[in-house]
Backbone as JSON, one array per atom type, in Angstrom:
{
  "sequence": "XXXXXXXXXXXXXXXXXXXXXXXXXXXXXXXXXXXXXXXXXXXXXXXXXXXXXXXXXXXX",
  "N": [[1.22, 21.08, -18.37], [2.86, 18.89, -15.89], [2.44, 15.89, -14.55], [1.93, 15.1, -11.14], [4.47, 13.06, -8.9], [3.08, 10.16, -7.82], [2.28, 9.0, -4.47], [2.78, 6.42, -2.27], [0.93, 4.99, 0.59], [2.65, 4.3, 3.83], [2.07, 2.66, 5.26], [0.74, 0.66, 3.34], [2.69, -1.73, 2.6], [4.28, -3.42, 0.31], [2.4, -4.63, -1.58], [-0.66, -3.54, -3.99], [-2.91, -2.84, -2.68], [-3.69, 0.04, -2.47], [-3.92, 3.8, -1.37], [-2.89, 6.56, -3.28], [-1.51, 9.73, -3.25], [-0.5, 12.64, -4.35], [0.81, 15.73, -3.81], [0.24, 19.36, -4.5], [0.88, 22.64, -4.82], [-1.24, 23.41, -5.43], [-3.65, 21.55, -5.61], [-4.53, 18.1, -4.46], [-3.88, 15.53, -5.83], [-6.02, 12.04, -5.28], [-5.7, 8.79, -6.0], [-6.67, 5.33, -6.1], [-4.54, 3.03, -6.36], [-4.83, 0.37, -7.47], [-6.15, 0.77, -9.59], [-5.27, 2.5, -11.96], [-5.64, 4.02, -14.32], [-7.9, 5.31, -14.31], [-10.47, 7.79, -12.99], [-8.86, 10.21, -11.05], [-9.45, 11.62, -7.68], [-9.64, 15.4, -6.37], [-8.6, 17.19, -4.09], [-8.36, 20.61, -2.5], [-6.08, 21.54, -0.79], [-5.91, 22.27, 1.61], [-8.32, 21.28, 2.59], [-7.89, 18.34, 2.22], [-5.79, 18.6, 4.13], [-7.72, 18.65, 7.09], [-8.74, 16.3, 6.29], [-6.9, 14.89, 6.94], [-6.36, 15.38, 9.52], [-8.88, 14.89, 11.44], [-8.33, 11.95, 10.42], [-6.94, 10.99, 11.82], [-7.14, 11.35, 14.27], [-7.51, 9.58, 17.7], [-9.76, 6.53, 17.5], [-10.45, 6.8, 14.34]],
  "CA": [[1.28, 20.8, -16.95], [3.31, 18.07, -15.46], [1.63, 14.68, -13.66], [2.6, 14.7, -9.69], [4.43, 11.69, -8.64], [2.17, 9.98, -6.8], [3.2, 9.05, -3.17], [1.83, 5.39, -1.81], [1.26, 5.18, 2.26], [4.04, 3.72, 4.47], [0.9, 1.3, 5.75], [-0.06, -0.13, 1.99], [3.3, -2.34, 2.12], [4.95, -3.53, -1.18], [1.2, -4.78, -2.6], [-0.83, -2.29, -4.95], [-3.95, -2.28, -2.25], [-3.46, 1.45, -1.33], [-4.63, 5.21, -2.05], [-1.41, 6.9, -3.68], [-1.26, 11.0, -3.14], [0.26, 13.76, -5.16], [0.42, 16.73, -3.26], [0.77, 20.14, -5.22], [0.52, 23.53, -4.19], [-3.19, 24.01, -5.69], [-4.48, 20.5, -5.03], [-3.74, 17.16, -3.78], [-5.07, 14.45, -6.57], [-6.13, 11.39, -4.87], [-6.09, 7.68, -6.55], [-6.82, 3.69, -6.21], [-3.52, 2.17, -6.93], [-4.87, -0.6, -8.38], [-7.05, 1.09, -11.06], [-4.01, 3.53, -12.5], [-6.18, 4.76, -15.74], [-9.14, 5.46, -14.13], [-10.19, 9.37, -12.99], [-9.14, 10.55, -9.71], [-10.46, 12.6, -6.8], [-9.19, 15.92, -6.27], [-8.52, 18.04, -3.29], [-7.86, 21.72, -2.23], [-4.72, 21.39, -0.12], [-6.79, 23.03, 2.99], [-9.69, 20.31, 2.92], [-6.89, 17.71, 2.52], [-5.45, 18.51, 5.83], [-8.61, 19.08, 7.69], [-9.42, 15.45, 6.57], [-5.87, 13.91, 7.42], [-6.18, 15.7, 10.89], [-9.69, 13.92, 11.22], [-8.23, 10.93, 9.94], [-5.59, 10.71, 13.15], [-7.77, 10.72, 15.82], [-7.67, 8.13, 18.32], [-10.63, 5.77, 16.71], [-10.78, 6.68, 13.53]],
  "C": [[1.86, 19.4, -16.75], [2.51, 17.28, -14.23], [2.93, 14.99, -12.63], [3.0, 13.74, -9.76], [3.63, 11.81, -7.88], [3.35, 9.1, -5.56], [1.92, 7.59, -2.29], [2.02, 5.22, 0.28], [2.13, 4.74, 2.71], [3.24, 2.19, 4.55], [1.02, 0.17, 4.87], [1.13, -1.46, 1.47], [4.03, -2.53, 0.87], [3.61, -4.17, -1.91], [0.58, -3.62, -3.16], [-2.46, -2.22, -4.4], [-3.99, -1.03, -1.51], [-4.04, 2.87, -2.07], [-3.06, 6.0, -2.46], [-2.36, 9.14, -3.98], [-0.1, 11.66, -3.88], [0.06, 15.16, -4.81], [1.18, 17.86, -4.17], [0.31, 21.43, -4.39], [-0.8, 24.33, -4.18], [-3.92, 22.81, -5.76], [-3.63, 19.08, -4.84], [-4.94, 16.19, -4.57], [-4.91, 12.95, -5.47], [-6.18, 9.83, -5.9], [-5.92, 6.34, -5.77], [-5.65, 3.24, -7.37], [-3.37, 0.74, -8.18], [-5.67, -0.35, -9.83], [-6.6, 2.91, -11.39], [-5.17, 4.43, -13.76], [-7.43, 5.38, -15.24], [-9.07, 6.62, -13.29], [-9.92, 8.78, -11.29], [-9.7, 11.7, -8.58], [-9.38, 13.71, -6.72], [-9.07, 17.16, -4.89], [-8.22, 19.29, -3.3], [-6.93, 21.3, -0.99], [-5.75, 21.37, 1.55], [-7.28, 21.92, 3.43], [-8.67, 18.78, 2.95], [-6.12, 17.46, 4.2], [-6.81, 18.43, 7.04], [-8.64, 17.08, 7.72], [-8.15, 14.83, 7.15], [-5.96, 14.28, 9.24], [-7.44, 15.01, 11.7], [-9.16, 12.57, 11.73], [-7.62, 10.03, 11.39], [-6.07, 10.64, 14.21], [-8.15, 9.33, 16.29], [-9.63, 7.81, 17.63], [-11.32, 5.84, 15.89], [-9.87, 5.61, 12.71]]
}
């Protein structure tokens, strides 16, 4: 199996304080940019969107 690139926010600038995404068609791994070796979280695509749609509401 081949590692996703990962994908850093637009937000997180050119520093390495950001959450970096790898979206695939059976999950969407999640990591802390700054701690590359260390495990990351894993999503189902579905629950992924649910939280980005969440995420977008006015005052969150």
């Amino acid at each position: 199996m081949t590692t996703p690139q990962g994908q850093k926010s637009t937000y997180s600038g050119h520093g390495s304080n950001c959450v970096e995404t790898a979206a695939t068609p059976t999950m969407v791994p999640v990591r802390d940019s700054k701690a590359l070796p260390e495990p990351h979280l894993a999503f189902p695509p579905s629950v992924w969107a649910d939280f980005l749609a969440h995420a977008a509401k006015p005052g969150h």
